[in-house]
Structure formats: structure tokens, C-alpha cells
N, CA, C, O and CB atoms as a CASP TS submission, in Angstrom:
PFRMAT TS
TARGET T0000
AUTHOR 0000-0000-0000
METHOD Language model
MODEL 1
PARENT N/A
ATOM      1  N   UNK     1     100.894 109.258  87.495  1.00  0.00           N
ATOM      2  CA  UNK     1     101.177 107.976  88.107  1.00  0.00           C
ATOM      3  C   UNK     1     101.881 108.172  89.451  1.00  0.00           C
ATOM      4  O   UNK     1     101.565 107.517  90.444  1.00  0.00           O
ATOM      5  CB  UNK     1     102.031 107.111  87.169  1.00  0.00           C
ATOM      6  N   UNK     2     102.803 109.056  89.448  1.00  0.00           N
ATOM      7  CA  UNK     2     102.858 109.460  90.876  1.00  0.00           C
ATOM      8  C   UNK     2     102.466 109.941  91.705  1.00  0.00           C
ATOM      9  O   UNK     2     103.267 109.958  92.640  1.00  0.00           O
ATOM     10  CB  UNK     2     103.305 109.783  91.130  1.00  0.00           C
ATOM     11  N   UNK     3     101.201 110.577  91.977  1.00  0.00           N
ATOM     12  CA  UNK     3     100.106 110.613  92.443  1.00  0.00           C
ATOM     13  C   UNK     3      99.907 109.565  93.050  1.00  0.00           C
ATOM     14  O   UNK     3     100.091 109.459  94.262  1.00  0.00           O
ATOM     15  CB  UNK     3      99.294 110.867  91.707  1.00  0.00           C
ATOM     16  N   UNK     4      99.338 108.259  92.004  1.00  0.00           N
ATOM     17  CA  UNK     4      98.647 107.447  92.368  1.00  0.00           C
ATOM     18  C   UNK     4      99.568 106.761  93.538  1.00  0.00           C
ATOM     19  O   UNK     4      99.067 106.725  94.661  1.00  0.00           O
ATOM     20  CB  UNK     4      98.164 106.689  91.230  1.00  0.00           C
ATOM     21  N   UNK     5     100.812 106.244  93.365  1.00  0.00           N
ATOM     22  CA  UNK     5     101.412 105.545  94.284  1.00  0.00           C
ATOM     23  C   UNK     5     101.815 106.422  95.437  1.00  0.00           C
ATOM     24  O   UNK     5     102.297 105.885  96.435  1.00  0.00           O
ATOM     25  CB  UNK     5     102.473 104.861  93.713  1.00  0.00           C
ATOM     26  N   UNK     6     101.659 107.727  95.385  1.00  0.00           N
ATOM     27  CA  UNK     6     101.636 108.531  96.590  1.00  0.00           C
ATOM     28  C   UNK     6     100.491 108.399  97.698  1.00  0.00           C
ATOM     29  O   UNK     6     100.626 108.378  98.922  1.00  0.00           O
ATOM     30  CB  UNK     6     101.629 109.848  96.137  1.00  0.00           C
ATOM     31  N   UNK     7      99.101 108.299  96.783  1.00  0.00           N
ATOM     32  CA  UNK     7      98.282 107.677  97.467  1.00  0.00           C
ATOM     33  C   UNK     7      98.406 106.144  98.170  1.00  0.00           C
ATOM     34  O   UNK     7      98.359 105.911  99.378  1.00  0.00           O
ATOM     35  CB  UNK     7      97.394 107.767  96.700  1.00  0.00           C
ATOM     36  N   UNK     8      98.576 105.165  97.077  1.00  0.00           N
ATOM     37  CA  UNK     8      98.861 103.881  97.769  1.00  0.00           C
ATOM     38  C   UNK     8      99.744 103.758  98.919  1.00  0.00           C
ATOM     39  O   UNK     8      99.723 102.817  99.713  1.00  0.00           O
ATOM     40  CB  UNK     8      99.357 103.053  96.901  1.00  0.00           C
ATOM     41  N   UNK     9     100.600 104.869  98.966  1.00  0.00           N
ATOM     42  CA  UNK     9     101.647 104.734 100.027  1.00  0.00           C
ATOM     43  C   UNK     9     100.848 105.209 101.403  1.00  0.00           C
ATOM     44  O   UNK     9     100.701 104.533 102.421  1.00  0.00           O
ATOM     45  CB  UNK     9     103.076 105.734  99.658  1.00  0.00           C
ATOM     46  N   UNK    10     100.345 106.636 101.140  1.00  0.00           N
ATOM     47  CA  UNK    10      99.366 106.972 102.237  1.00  0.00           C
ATOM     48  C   UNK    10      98.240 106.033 102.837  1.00  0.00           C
ATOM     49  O   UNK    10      97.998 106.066 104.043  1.00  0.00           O
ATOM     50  CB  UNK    10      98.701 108.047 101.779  1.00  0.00           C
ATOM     51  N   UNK    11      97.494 105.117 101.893  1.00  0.00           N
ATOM     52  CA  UNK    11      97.163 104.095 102.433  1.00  0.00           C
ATOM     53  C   UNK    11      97.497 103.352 103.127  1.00  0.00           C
ATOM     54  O   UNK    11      96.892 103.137 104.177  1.00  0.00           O
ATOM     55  CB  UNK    11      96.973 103.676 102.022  1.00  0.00           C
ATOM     56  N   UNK    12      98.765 102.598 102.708  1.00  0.00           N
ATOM     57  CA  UNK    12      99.605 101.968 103.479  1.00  0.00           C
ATOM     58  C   UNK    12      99.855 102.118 104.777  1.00  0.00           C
ATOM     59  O   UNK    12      99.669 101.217 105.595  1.00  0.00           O
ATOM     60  CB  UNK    12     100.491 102.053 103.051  1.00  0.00           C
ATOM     61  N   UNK    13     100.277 103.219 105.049  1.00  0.00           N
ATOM     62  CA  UNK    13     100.554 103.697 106.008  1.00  0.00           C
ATOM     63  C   UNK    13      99.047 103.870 107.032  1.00  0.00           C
ATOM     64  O   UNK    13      98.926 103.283 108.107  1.00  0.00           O
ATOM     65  CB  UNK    13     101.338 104.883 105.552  1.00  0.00           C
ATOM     66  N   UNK    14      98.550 104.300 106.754  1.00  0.00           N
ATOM     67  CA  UNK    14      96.951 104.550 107.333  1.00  0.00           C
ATOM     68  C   UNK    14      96.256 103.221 108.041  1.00  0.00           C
ATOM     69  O   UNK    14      95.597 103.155 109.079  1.00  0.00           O
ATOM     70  CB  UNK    14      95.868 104.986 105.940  1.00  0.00           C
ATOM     71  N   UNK    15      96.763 101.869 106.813  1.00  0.00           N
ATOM     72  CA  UNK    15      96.078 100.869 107.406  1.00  0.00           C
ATOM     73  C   UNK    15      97.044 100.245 108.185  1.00  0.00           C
ATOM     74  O   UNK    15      96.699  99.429 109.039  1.00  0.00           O
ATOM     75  CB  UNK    15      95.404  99.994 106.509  1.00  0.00           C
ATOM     76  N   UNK    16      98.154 100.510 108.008  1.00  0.00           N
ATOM     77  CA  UNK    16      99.072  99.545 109.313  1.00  0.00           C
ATOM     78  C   UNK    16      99.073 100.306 110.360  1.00  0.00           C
ATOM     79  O   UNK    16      99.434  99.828 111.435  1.00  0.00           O
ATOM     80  CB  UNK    16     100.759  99.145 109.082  1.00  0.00           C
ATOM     81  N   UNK    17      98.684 101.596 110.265  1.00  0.00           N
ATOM     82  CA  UNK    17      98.771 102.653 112.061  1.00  0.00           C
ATOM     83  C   UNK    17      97.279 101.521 112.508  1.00  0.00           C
ATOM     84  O   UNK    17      97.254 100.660 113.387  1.00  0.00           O
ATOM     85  CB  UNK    17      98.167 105.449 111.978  1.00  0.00           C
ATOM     86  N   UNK    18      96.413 101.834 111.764  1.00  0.00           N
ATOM     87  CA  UNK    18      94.833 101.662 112.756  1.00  0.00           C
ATOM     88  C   UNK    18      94.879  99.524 112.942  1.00  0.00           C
ATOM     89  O   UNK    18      94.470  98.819 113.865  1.00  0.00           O
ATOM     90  CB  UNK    18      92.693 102.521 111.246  1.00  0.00           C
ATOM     91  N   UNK    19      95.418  99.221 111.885  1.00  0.00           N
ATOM     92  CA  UNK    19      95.391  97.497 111.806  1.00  0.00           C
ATOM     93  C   UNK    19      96.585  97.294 113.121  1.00  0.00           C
ATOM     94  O   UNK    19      96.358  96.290 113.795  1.00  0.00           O
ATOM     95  CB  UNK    19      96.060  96.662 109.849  1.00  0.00           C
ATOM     96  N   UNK    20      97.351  97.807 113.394  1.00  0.00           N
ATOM     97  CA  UNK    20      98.475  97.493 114.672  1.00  0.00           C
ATOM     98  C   UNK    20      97.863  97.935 115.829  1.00  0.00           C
ATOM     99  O   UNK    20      98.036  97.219 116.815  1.00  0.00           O
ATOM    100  CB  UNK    20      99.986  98.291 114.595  1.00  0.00           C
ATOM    101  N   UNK    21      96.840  99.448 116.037  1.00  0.00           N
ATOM    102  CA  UNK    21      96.303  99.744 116.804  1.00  0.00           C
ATOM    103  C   UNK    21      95.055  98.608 117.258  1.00  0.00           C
ATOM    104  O   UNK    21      95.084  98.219 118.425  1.00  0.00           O
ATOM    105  CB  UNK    21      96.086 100.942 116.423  1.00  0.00           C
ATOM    106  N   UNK    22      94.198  98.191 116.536  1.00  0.00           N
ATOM    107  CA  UNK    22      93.157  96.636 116.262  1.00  0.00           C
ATOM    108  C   UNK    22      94.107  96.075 117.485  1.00  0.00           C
ATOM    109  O   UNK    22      93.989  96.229 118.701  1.00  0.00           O
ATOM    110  CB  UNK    22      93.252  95.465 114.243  1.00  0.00           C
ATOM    111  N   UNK    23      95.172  95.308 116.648  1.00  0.00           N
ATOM    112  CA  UNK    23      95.875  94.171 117.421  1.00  0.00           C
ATOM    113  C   UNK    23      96.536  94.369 118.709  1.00  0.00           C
ATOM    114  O   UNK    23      96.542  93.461 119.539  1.00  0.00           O
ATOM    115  CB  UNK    23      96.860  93.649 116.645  1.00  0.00           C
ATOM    116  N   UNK    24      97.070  95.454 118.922  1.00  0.00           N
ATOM    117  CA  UNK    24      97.940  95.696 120.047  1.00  0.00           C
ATOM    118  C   UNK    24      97.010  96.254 121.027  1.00  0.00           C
ATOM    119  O   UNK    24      97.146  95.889 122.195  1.00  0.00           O
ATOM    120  CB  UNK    24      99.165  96.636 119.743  1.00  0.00           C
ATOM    121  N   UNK    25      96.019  97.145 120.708  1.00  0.00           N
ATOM    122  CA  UNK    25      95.092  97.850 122.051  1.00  0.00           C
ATOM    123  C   UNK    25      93.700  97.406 121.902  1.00  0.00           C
ATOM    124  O   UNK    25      92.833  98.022 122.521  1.00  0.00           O
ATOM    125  CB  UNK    25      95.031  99.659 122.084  1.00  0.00           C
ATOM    126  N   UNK    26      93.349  96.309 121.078  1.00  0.00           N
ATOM    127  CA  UNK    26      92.242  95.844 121.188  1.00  0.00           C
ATOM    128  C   UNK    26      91.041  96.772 120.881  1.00  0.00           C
ATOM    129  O   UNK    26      89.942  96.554 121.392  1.00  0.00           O
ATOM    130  CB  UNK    26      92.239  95.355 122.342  1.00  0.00           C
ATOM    131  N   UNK    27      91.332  98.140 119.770  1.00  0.00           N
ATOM    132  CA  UNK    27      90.763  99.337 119.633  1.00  0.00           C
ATOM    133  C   UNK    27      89.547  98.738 118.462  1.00  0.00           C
ATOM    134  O   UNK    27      89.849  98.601 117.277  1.00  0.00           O
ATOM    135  CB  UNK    27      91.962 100.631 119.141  1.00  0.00           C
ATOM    136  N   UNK    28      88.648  98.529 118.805  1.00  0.00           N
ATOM    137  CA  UNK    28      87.512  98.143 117.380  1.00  0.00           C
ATOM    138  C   UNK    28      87.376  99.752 116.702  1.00  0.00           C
ATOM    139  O   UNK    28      86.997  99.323 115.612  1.00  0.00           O
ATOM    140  CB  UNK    28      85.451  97.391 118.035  1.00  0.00           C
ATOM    141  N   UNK    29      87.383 100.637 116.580  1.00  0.00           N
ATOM    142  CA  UNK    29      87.365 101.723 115.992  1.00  0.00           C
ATOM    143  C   UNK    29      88.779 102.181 114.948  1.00  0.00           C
ATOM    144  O   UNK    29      88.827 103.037 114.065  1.00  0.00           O
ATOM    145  CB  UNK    29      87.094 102.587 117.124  1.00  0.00           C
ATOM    146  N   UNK    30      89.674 101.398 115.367  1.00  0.00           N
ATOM    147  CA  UNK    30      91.192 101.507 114.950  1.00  0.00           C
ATOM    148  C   UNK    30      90.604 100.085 113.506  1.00  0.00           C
ATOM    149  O   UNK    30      90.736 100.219 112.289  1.00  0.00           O
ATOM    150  CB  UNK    30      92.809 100.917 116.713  1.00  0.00           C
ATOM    151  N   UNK    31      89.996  98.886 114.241  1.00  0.00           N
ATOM    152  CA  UNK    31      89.500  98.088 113.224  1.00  0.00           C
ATOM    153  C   UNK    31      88.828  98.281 111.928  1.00  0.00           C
ATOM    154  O   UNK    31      89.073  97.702 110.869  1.00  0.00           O
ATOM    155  CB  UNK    31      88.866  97.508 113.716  1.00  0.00           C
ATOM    156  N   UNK    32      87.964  99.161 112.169  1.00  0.00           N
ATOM    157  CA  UNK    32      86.908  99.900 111.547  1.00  0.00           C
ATOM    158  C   UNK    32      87.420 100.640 110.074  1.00  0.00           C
ATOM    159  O   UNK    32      87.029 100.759 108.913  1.00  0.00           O
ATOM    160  CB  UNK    32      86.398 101.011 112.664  1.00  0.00           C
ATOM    161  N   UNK    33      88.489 101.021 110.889  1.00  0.00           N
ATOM    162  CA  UNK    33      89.294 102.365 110.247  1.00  0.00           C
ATOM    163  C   UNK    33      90.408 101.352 109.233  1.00  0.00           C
ATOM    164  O   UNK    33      90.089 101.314 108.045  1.00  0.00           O
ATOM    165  CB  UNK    33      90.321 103.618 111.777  1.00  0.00           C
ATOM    166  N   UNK    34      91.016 100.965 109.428  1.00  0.00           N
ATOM    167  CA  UNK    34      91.657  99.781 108.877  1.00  0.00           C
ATOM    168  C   UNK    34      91.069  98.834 107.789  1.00  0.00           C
ATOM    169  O   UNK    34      91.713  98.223 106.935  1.00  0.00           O
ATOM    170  CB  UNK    34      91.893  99.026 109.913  1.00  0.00           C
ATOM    171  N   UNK    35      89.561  98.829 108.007  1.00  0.00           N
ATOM    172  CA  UNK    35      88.908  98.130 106.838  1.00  0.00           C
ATOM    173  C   UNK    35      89.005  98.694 105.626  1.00  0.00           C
ATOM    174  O   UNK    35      89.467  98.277 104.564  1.00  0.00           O
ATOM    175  CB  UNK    35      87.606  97.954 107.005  1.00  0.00           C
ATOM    176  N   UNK    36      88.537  99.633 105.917  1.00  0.00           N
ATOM    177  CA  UNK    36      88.030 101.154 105.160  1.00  0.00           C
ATOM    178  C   UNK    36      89.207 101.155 104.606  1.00  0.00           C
ATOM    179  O   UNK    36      89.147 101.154 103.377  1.00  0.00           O
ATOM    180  CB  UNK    36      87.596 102.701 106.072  1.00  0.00           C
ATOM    181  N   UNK    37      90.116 101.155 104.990  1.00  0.00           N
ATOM    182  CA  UNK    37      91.948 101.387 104.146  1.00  0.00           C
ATOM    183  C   UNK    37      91.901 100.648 103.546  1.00  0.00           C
ATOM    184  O   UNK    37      91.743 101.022 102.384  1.00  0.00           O
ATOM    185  CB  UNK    37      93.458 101.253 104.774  1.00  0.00           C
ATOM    186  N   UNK    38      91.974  99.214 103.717  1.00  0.00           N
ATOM    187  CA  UNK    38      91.669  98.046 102.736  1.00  0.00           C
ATOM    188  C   UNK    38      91.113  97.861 101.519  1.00  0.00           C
ATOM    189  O   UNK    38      91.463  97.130 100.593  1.00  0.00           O
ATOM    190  CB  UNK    38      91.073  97.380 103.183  1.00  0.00           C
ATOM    191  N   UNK    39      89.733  98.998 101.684  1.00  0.00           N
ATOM    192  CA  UNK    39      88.840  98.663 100.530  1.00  0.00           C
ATOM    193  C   UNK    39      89.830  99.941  99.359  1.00  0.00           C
ATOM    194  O   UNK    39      90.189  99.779  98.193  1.00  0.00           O
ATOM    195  CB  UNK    39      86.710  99.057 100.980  1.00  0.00           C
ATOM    196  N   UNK    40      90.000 101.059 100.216  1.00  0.00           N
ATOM    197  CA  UNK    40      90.010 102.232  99.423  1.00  0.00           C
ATOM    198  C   UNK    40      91.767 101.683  98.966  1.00  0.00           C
ATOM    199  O   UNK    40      92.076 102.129  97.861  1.00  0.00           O
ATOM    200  CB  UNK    40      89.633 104.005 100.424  1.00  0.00           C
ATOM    201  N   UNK    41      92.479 101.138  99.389  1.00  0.00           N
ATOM    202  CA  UNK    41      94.205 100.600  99.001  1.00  0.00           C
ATOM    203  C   UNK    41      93.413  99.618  97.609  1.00  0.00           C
ATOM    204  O   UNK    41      93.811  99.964  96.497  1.00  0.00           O
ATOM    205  CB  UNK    41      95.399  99.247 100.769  1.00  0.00           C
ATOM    206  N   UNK    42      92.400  98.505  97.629  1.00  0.00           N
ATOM    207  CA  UNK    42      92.013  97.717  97.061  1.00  0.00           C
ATOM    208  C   UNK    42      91.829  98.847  95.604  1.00  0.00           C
ATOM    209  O   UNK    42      92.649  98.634  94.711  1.00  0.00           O
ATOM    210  CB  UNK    42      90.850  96.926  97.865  1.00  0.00           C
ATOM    211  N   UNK    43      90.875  99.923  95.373  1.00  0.00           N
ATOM    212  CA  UNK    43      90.843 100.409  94.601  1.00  0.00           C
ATOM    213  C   UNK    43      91.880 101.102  94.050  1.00  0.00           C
ATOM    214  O   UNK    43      92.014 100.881  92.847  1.00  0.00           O
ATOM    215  CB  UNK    43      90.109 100.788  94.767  1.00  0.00           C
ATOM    216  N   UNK    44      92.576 101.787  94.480  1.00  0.00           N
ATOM    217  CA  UNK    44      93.849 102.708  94.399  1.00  0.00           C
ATOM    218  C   UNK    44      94.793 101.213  93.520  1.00  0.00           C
ATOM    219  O   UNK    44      94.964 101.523  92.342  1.00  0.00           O
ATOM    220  CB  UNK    44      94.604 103.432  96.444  1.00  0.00           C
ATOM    221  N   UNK    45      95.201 100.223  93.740  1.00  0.00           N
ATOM    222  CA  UNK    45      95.808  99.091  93.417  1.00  0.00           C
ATOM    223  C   UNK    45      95.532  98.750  91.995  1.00  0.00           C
ATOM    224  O   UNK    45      96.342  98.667  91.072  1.00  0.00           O
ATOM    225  CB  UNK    45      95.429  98.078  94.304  1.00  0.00           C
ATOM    226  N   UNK    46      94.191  98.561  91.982  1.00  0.00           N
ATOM    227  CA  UNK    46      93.245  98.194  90.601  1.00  0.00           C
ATOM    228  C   UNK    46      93.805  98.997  89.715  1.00  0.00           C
ATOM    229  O   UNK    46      94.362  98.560  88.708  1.00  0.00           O
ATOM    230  CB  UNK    46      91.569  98.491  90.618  1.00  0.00           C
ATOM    231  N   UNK    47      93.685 100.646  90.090  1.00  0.00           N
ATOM    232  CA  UNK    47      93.663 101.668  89.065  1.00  0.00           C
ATOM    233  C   UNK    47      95.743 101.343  89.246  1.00  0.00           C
ATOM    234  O   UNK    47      96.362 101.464  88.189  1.00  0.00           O
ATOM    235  CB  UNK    47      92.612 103.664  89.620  1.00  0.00           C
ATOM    236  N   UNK    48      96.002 101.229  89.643  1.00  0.00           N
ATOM    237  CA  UNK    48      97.876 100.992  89.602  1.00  0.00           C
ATOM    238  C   UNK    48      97.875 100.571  88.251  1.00  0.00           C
ATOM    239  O   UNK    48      98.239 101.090  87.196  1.00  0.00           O
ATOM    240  CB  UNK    48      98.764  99.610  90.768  1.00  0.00           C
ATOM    241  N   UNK    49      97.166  99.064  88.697  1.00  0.00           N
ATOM    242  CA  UNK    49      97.834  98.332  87.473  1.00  0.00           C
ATOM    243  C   UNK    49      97.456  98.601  86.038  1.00  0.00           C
ATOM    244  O   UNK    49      98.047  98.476  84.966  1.00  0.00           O
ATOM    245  CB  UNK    49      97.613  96.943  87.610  1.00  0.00           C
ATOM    246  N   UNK    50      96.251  99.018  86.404  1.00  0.00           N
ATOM    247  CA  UNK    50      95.267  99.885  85.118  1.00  0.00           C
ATOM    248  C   UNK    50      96.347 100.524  84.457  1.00  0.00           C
ATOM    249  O   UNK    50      96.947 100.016  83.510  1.00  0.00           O
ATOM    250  CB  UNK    50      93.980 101.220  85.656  1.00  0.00           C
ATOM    251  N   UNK    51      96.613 101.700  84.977  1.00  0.00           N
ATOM    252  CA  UNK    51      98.018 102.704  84.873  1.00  0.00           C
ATOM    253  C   UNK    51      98.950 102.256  84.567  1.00  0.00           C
ATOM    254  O   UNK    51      99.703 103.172  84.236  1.00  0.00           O
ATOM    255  CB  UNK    51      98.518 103.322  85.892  1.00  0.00           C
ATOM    256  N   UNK    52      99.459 101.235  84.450  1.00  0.00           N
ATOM    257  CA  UNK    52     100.626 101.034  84.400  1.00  0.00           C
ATOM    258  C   UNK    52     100.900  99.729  83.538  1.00  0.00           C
ATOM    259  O   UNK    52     102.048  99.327  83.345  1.00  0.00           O
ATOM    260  CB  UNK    52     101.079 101.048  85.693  1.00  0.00           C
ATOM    261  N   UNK    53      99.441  98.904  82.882  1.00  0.00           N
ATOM    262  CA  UNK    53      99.145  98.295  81.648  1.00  0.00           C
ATOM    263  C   UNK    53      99.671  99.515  80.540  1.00  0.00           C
ATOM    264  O   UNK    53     100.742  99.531  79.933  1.00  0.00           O
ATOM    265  CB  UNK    53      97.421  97.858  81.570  1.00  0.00           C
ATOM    266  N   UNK    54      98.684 100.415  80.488  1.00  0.00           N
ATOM    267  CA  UNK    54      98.841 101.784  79.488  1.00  0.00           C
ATOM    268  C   UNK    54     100.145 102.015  79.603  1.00  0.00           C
ATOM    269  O   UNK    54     100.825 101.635  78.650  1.00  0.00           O
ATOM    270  CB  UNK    54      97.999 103.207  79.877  1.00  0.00           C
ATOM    271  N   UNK    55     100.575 102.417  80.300  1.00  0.00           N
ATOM    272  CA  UNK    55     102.043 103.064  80.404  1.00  0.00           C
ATOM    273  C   UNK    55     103.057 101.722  79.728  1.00  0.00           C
ATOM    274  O   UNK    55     103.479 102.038  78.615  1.00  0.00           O
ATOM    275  CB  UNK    55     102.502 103.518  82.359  1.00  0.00           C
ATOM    276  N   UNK    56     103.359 100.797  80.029  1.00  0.00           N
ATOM    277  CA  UNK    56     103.606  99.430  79.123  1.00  0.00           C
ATOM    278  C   UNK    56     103.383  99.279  77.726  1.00  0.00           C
ATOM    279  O   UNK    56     104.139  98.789  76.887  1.00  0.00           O
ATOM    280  CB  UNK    56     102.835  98.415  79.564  1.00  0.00           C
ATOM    281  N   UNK    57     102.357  99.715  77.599  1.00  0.00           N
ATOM    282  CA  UNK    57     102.082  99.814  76.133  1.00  0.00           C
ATOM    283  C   UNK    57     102.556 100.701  75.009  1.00  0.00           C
ATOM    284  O   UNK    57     102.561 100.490  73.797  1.00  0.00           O
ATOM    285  CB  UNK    57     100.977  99.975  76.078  1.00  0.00           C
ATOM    286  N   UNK    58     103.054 102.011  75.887  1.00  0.00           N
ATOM    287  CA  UNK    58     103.511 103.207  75.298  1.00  0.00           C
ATOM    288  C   UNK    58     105.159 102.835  74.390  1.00  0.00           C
ATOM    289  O   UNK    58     105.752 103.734  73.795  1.00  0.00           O
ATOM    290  CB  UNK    58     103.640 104.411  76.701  1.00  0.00           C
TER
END
């Protein structure tokens, strides 16, 4: 499980560098990149709570 939120954190981080880069320098490739974080944070999230239903249950 710490893994996983090690990842979510790296996400995090990944999509607010390229999503601030989007907004502040008008970078569509920084946009691009930022989606892509979105989807892959979106999955990483899913499996969180997945993880951490089970772990609740224990």
C-alpha cells in the first residue's frame, strides 16, 4: 500500500508540473502530458480505495 500512494503522490506531482506549465506558458504538450496524469492518477485512486476497502476489513 505504500507503493501505491507513492505512486499517487508521483502523479500528483507530474500533473501539477505539466497542468501549471498548460496554464502559465500556454505549452499544449505540457497539456497533453497532464491528461495522461489524470487518467493514470484516475486509476492508481480506484486501486487506493480498492486497497484500502481490504485493508478495513482485516
Amino acid at each position: 500500500m505504500k507503493n501505491l500512494v507513492d505512486q499517487i503522490n508521483a502523479q500528483i506531482e507530474l500533473f501539477s508540473a505539466n497542468a501549471a506549465a498548460q496554464v502559465e506558458k500556454n505549452n499544449k504538450a505540457a497539456g497533453t502530458r497532464a491528461r495522461k496524469a489524470a487518467l493514470e492518477l484516475t486509476k492508481l485512486l480506484k486501486e487506493f480505495r480498492k486497497v484500502s476497502v481490504e485493508e478495513a476489513k482485516k
